[in-house]
C-alpha positions in Angstrom: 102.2 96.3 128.7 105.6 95.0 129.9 104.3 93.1 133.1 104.4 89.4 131.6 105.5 89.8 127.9 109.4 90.4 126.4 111.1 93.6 126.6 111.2 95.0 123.3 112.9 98.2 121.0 113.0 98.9 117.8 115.4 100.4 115.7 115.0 103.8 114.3 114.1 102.8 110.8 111.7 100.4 112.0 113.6 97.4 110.8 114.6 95.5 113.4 113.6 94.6 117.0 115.4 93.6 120.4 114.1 91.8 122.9 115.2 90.5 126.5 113.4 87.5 128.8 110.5 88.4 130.8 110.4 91.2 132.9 110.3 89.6 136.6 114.1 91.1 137.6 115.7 87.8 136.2 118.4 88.2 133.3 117.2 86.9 130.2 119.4 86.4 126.8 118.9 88.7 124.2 117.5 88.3 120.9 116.7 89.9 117.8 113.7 89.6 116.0 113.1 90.3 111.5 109.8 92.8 112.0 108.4 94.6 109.2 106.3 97.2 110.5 103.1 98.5 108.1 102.7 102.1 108.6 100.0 102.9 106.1 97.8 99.7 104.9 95.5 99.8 102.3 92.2 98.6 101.8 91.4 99.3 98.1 92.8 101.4 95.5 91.5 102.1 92.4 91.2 104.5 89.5 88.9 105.5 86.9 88.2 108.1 84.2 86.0 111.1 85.3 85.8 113.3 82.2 89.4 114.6 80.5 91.0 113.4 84.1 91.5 110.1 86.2 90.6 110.0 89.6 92.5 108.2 92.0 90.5 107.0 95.0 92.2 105.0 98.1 91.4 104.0 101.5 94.0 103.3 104.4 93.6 101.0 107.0 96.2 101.3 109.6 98.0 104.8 109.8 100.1 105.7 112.3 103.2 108.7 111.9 104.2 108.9 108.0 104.6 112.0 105.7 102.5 110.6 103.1 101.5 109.7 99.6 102.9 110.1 96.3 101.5 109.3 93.1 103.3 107.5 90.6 102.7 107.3 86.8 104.0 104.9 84.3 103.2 104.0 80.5 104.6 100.6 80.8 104.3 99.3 84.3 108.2 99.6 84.9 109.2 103.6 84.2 107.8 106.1 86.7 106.7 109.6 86.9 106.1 111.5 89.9 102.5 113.3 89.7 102.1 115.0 92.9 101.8 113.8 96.8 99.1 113.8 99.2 99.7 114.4 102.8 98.9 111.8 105.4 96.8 112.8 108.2 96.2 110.9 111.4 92.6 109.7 111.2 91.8 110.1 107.7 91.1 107.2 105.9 90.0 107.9 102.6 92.3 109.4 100.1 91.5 110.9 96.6 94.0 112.2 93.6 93.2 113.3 90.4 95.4 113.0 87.0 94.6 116.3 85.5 96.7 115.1 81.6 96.3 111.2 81.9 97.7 109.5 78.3 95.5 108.6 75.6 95.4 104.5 76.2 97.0 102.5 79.1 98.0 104.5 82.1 99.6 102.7 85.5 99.2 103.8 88.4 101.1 103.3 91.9 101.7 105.1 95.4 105.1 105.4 97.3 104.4 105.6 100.7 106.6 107.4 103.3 106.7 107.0 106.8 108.2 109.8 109.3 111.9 108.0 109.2 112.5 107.9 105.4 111.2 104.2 104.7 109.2 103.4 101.9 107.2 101.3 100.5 105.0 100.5 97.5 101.0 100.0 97.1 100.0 97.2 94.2 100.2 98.8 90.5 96.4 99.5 89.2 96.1 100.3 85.2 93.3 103.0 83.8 92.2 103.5 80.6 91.7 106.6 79.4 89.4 106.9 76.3 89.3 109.5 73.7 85.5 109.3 72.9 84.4 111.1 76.1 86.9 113.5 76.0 87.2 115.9 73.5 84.9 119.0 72.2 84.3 120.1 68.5 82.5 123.6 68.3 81.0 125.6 67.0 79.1 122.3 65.2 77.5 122.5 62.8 80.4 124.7 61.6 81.1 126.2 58.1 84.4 124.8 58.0 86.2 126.6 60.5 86.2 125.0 64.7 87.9 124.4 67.4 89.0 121.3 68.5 89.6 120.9 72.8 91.7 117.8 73.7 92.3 117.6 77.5 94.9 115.2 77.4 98.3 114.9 75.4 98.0 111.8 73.6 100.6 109.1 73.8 101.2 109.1 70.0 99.8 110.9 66.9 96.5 110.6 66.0 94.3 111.6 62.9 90.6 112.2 63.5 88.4 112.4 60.8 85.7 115.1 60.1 82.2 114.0 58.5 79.2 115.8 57.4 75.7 115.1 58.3 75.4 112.5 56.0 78.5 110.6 57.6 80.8 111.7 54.2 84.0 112.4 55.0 85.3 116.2 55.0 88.8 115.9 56.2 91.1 114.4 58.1 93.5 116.1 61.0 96.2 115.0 62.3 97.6 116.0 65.6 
């Protein structure tokens, strides 16, 4: 409503904003105002480990006109990996992405917002472990020496599991 307030425009990026005097017909002097406008605010985002995957889970506040979400991956909170993006939609609040080959260990987590213009910005970092004990299948078992061993995952450096018998002796160890 421009009845009683300042005149005001803002820049195509979003960055910055002009304003005039009141809008009664009198000339005003100009100014510029610092604005930083939120296009997508969240409310929580968080991770956890949902079998051989994480599952990213986050809930926006205040959306108005961006392109979207993309997921970021890092193993030490400072290099990042793309994962995928998500698409913004006008109305929709909650948000879910799942990391299909998370790393054995520490994994960090962040989203690069986008807005329609290009601008960006960054969510808070979240870290997710991801364990190996609920993760991996062994069959046939019992087995007479010959298996299969399923690992979901690609594990952030080598590991050797061990095999034991029924009476917890050990019967080999693989590394992998």
């Amino acid at each position: 409503y421009f009845g009683h307030e300042d005149a005001v425009a803002m820049s195509a990026d979003g960055s910055r904003v002009a304003g005039g005097g009141p809008l009664n017909n009198s000339v005003g002097s100009a100014r510029v105002f610092e604005m930083s406008v939120i296009l997508a605010q969240l409310s929580l985002f968080q991770g956890r480990q949902v079998e051989s995957s994480i599952e990213l889970f986050w809930q926006n506040e205040n959306e108005i006109a961006y392109q979207g979400f993309e997921v970021e991956r890092s193993l030490n909170a400072s290099s990042w990996e793309s994962l995928g993006q998500v698409s913004g939609q006008v109305n929709q609040q909650d948000y879910l992405f799942r990391d299909v080959s998370p790393v054995l260990g520490r994994n960090f987590y962040r989203l690069r917002m986008t807005d329609i213009d290009g601008a960006m910005s960054f969510s808070s970092i979240i870290e997710v472990a991801f364990d190996l004990q609920s993760s991996f299948d062994i069959y046939p078992n019992p087995s007479n020496g010959t298996f299969q061993l399923s690992i979901p995952f690609r594990p952030e450096a080598p590991i050797t599991l061990s095999v034991t018998n029924l009476a917890g002796q050990k019967v080999m160890d693989i590394s992998i």
